[in-house]
Backbone as CSV, one residue per row, in Angstrom:
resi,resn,N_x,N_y,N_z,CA_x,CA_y,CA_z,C_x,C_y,C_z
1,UNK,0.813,-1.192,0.000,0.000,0.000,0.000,0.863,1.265,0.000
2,UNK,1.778,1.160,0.921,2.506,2.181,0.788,3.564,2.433,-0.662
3,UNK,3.875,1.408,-0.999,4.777,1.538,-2.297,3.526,1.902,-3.229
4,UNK,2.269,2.162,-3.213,1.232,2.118,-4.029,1.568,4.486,-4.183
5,UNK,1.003,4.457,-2.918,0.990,5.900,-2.643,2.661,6.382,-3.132
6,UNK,3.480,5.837,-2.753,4.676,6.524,-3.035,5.119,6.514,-4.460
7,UNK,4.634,5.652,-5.645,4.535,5.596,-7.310,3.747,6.344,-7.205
8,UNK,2.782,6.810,-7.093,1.275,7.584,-7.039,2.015,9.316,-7.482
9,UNK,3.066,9.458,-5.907,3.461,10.808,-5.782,4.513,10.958,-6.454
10,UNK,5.795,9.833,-6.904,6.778,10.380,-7.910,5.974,10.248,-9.448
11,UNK,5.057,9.759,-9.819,4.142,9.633,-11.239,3.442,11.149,-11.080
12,UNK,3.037,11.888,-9.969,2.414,12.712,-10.225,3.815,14.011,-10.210
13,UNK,4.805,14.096,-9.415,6.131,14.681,-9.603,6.633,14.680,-11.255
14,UNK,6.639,13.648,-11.999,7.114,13.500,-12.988,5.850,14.442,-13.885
15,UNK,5.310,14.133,-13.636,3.913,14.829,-14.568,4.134,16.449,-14.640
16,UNK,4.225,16.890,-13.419,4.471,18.180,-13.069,5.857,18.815,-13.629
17,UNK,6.523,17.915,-13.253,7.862,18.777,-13.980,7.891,18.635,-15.732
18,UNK,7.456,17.425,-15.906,7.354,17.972,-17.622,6.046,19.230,-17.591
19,UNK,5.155,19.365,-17.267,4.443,20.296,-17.120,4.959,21.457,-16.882
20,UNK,5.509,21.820,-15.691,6.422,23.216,-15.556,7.357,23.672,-16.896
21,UNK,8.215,22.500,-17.179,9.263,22.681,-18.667,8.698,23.176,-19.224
22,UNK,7.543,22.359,-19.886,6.733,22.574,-21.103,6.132,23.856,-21.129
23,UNK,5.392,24.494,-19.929,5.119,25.540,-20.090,5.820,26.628,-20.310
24,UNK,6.896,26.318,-19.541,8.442,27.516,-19.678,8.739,27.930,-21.550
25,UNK,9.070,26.483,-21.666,9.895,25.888,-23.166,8.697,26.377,-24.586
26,UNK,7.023,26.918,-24.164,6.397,26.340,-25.262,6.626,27.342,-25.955
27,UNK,6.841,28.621,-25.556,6.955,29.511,-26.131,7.940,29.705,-27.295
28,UNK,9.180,29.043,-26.976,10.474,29.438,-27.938,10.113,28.330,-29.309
29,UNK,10.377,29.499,-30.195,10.775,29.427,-31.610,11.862,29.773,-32.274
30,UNK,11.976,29.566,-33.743,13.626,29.433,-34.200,12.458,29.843,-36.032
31,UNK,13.572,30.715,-36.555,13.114,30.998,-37.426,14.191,30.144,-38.496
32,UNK,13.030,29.731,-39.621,14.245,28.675,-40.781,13.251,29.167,-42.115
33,UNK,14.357,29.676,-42.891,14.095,29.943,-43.889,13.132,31.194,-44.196
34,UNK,12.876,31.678,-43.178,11.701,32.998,-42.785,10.355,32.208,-42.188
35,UNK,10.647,31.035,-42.147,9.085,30.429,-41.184,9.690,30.228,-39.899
36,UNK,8.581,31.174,-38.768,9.245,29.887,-37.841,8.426,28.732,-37.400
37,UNK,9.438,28.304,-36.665,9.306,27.121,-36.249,9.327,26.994,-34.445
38,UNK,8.230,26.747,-34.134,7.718,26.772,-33.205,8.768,25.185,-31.939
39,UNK,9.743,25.670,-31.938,10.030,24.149,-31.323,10.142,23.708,-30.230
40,UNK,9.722,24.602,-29.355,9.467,24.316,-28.394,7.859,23.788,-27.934
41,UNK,6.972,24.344,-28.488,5.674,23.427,-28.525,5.615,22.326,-29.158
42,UNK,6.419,21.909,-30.013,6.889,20.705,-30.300,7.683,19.610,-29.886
43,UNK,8.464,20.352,-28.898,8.928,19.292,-27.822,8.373,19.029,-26.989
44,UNK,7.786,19.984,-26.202,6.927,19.823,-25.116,5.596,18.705,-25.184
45,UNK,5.324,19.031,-26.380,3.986,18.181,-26.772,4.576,16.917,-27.009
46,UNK,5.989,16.775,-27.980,5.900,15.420,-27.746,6.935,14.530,-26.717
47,UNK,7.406,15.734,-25.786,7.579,14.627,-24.626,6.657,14.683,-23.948
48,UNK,5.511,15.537,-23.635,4.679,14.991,-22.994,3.596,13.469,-23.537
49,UNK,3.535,13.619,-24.888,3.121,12.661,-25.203,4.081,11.245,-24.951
50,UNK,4.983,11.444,-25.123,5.693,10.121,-24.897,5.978,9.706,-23.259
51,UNK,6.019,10.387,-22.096,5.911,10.322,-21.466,4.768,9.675,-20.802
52,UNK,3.341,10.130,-21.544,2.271,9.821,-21.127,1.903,8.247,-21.849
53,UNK,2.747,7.842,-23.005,2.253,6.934,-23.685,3.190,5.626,-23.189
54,UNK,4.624,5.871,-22.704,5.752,5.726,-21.988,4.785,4.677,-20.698
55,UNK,4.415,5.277,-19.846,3.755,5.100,-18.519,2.552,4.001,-19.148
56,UNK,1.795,4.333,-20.120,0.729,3.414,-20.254,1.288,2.151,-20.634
57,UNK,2.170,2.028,-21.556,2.424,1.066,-22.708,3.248,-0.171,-21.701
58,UNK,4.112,0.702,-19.960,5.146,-0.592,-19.234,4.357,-0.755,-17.899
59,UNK,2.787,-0.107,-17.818,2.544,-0.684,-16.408,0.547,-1.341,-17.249
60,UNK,0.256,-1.943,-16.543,-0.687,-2.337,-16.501,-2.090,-2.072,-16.307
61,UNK,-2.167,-0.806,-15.202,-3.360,-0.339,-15.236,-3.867,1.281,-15.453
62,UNK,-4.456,2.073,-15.837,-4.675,3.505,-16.193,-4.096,4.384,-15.359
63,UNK,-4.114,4.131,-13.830,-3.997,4.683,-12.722,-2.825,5.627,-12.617
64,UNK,-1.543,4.853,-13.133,-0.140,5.334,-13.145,-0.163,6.555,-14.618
65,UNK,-0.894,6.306,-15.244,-0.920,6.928,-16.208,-2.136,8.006,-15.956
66,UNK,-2.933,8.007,-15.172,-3.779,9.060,-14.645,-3.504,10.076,-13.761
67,UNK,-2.020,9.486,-12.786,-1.590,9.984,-12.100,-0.327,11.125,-13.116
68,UNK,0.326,10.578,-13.753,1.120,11.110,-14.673,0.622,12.787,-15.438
69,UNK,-1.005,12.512,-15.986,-1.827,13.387,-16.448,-1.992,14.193,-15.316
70,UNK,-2.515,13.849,-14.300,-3.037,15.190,-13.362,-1.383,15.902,-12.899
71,UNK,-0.631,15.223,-12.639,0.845,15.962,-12.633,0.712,16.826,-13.409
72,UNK,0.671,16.593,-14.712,0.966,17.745,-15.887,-0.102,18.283,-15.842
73,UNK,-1.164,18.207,-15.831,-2.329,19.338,-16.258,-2.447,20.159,-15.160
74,UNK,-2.023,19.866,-13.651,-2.271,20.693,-12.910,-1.459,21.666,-12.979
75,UNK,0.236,20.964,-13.224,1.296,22.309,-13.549,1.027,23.354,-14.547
76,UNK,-0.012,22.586,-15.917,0.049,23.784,-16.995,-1.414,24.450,-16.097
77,UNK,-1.646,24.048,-15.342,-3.010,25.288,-14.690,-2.985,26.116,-13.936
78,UNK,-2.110,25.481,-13.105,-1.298,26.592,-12.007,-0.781,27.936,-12.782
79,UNK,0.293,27.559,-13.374,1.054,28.172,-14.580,0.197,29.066,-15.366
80,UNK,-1.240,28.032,-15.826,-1.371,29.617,-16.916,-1.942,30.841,-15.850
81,UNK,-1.988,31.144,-15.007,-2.804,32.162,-14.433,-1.944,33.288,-14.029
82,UNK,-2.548,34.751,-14.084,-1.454,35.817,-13.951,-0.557,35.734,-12.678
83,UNK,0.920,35.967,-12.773,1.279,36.129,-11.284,1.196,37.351,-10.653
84,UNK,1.886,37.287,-9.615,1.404,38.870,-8.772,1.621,39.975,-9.413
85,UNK,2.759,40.108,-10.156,3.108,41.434,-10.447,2.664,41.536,-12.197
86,UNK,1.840,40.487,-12.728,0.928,40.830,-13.611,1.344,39.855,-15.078
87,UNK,2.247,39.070,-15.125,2.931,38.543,-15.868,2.466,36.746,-15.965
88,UNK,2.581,36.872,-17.356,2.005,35.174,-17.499,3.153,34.438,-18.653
89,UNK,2.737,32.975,-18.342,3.904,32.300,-18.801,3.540,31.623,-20.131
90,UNK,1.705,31.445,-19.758,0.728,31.045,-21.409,0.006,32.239,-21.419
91,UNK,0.858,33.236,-22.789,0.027,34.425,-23.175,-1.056,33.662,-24.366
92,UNK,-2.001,34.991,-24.610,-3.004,34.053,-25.243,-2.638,34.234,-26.851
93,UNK,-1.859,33.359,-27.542,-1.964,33.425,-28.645,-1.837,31.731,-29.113
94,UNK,-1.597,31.484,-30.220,-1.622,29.933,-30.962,-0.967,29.220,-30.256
95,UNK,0.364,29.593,-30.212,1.347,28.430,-29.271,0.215,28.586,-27.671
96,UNK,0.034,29.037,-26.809,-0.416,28.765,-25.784,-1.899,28.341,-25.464
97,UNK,-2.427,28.440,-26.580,-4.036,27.997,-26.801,-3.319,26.079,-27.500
98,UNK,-2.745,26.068,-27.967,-2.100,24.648,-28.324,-1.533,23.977,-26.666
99,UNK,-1.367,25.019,-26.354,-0.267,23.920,-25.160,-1.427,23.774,-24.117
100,UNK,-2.256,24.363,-23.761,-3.368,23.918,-22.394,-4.227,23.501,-23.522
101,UNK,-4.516,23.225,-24.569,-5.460,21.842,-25.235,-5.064,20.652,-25.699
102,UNK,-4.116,21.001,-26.626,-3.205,19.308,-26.783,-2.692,18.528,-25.214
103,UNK,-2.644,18.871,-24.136,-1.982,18.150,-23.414,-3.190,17.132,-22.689
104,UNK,-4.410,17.922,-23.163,-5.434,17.821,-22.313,-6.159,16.101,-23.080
105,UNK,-5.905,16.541,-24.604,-6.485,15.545,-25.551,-5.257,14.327,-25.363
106,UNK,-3.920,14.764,-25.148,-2.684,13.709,-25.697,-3.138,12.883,-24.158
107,UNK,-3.761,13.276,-23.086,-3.813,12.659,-21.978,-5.082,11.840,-21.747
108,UNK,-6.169,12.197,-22.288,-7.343,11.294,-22.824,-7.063,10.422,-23.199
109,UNK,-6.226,10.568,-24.803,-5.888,9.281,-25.431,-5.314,7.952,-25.054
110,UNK,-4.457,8.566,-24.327,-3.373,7.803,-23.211,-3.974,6.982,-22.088
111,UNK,-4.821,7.639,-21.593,-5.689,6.922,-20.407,-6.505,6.108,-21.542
112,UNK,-7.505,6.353,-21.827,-8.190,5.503,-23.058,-7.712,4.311,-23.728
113,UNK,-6.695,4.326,-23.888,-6.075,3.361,-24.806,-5.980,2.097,-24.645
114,UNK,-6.539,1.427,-25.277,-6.790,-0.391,-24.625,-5.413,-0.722,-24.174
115,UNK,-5.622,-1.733,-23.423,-4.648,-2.582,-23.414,-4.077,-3.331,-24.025
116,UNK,-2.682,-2.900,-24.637,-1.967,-4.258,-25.537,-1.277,-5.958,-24.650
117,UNK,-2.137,-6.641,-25.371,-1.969,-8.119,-24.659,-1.098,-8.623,-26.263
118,UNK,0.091,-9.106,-25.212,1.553,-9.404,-25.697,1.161,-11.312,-25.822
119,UNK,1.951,-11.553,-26.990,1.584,-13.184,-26.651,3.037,-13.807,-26.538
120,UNK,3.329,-14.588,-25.453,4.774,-14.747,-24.710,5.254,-15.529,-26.509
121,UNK,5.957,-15.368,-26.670,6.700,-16.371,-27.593,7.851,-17.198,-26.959
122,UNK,8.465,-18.379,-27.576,9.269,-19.010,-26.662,10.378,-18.971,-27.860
123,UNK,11.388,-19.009,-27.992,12.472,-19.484,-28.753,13.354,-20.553,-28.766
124,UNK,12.805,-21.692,-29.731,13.734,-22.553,-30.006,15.118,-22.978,-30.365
């Protein structure tokens, strides 16, 4: 029970700190060729996705992977809201309307996702 609660709180730790990154990171872009390129909402999104898909795909039940999600969604919620002296970290434009909705859908999917049943093979 106790090793239950203590995966519980480093799954929800892990959640949060890609959450904090991601929110920091979503903003930066890199201009190529005169487009930019947004690459930091592109990392963020897909380590959070892999992270979240990571957790489903080596444990067995949703839980660890539910716990993983509320880590991150609570950090990008905390996060988007003004701080004291008036300053925010998700201003409202494309990249930050992308980063508090994709994380929200990439974490649905993730919880959702059947279970893959492996069939043991033996080698002769």
């Amino acid at each position: 029970m106790v090793a239950r609660i203590v995966n519980s709180a480093l799954l929800v730790c892990a959640g949060a700190i890609f959450g904090f990154i991601g929110t920091v990171a979503h903003q930066s872009s890199a201009t190529l060729a005169g487009i930019a390129v947004p690459w930091g909402l592109i990392v963020a999104l897909v380590g959070s996705g892999c992270l979240l898909a990571g957790i489903r795909l080596v444990t067995t039940g949703r839980i660890p992977t539910l716990m993983v999600a509320l880590g991150l969604l609570v950090a990008i919620t905390v996060l988007s809201f003004k701080s004291a002296g008036g300053s925010v970290l998700i201003p409202d434009n494309i990249a930050g309307k992308i980063w508090v909705i994709a994380p929200v859908v990439i974490a649905a999917i993730a919880i959702a996702w059947p279970r893959v049943v492996r069939a043991d093979r033996r080698v002769n």
